[in-house]
N, C-alpha and C positions, 0 to 999 in steps of 0.2 A: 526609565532614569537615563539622563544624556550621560554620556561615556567619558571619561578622563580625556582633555586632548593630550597629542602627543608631540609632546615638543623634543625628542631627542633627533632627528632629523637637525633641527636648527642648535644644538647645543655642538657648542666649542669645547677646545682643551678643557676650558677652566671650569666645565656645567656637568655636574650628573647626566648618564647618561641611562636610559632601558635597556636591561637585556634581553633581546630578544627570542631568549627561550623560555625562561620564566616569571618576564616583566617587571621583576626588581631594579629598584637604582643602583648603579652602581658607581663609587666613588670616581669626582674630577680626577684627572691626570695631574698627579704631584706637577709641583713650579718646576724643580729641578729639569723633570723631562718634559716639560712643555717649553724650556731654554733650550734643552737639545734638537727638540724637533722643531724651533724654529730657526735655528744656526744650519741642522742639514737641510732646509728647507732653502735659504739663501743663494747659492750657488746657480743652482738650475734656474733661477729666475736672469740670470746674467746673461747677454746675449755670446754665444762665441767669436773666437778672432776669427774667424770668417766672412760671418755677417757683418762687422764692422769694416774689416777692409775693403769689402763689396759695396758697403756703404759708405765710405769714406770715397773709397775711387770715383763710384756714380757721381757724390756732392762736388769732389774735386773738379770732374772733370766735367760735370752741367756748367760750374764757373765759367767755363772758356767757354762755350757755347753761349753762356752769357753773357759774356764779357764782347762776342762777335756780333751778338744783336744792339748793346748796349753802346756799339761802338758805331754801329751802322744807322740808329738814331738819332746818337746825337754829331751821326757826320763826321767820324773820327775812328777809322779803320789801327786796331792797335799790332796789325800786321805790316803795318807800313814799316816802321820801321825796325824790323826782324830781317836778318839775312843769316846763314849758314857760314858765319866765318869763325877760322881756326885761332884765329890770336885771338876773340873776342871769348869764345868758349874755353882757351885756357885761362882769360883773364878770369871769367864770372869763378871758374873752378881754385882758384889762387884767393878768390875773396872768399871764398867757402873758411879756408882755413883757420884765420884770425874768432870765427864766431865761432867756430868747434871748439877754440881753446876756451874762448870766455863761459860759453854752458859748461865743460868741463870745469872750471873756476867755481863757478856758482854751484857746481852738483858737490866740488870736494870742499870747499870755504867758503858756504853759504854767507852771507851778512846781511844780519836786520831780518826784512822781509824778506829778501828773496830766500830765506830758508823756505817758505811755503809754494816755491817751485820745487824746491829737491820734494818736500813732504808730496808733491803733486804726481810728479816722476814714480818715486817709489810705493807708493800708497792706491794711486789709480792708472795709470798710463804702464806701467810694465804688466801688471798683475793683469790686466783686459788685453795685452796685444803680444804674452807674453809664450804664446803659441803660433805667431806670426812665420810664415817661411821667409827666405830672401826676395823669393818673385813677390812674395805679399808686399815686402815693405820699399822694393824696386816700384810696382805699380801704385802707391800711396806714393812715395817722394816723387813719381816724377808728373803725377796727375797732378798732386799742389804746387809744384813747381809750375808751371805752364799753366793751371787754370787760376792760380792766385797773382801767377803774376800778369799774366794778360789782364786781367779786372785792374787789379790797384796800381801797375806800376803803364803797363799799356794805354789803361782806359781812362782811370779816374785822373791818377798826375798826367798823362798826354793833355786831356782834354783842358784841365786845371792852370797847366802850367800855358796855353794860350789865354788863360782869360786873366791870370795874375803873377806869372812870369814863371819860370823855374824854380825859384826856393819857395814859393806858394802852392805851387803843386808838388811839390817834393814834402813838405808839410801837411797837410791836409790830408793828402791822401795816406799819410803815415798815421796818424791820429786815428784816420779811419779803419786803416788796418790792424791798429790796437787794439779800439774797440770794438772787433769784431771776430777778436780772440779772447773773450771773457773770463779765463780760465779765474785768475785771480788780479789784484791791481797791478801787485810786480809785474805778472806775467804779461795785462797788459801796455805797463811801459815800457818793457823790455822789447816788446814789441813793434813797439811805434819806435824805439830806436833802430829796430831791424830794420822796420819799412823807410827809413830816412836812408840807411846805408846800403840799402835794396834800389832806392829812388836814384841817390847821386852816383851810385855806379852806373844805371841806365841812363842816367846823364851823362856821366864822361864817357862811356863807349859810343853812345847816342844805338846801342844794339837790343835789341830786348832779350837777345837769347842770354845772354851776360849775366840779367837776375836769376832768367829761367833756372841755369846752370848753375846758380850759387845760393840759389833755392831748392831745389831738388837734392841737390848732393848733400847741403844743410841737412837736409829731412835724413836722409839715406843714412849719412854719420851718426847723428845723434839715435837712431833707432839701433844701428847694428850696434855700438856703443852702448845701451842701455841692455837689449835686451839678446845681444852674443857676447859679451865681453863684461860689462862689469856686473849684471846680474846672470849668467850661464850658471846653469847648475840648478837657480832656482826658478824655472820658467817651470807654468803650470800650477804654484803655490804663490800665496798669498805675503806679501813681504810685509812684516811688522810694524807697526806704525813707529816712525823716528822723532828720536827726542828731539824737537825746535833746536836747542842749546847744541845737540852733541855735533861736534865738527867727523867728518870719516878721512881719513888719513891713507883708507886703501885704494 
């Protein structure tokens, strides 16, 4: 007589299971605990803030390297015009300032849609980087500083703005920078307005360390801002999902 198979090998939470000392079924795992054990299960599957800012910096800083090849292709070196000067690196660092006030704006008096960047901030972006040291988040701002700005403000408007003037490469390459931060639609118009104010200050200094500098420190502010300063204390927990409506006042 063929033998009963045995399927408790392939049975989950929800399936009877053999016991394997006296071969009885024995009853599924109640729902109850099959919600627990998939909630502690959750976490470990999360990559740590380590391997993200190791892989954030690599992505960042392959950019420049691609942004060097990218530029040597199409015959338009976005090192040209870069020099090491001191009024142009305080200038980028004085444009830094105006965008810190406006996210802070947006993170305390959200309106309309951009509440889905605060919900973005506090719901995925602190809770995953929210064990970050200061070298971690020094080596992220100033890898996307230098490798996003060599590519879009370097390569792409350089190259652009010879073939359809300045405010067409100031353009275009804004748009493209948008959309190549998907996070959500605010997030990326908000962004394509970055890259226009990214663009015309690499215009009027004619420097490119100017964005570099008010792109990196951008990054650097809104990090220590988020994740030593207005959430401290809760780094390593999970921050509650926030009411669309509710305005935060603190």
């Amino acid at each position: 007589m063929q033998s009963e198979p045995d399927w408790a090998h392939l049975a989950g939470p929800g399936f009877p299971k053999r016991n394997a000392q006296d071969g009885h079924l024995e009853p599924p795992t109640p729902v109850e605990d099959r919600e627990e054990l998939r909630d502690s299960e959750g976490p470990d599957d999360l990559p740590g803030p380590d391997v993200i800012i190791i892989f954030a910096a690599f992505f960042e800083g392959g950019l420049a390297f691609l942004s060097l090849l990218l530029g040597w292709w199409l015959g338009h070196n976005p090192l040209e015009r870069f020099s090491w000067r001191l009024e142009d690196a305080l200038c980028g660092l004085a444009a830094m300032l105006p965008l810190v006030g406006l996210f802070v704006l947006i993170l305390h008096r959200p309106v309309g849609p951009l509440r889905q960047i605060r919900s973005f901030c506090e719901e995925e972006f602190v809770p995953l980087l929210s064990g970050s040291s200061w070298s971690d988040m020094l080596l992220v701002s100033i890898s996307a500083g230098v490798g996003e700005e060599l590519l879009f403000r370097g390569v792409i408007q350089g190259t652009l703005a010879a073939w359809m003037g300045d405010a067409g490469g100031i353009a275009v390459s804004s748009v493209v920078f948008g959309i190549l931060h998907p996070i959500s639609m605010p997030y990326v118009v908000l962004t394509m307005v970055l890259g226009a104010y990214l663009g015309t200050l690499y215009l009027l200094t004619g420097n490119l360390l100017a964005p570099m500098i008010t792109h990196a420190t951008y990054d650097l502010a809104l990090m220590a801002y988020l994740l030593r300063w207005r959430y401290r204390g809760r780094q390593g927990e999970s921050i509650p999902p926030v009411d669309p409506h509710e305005d935060i006042d603190h």
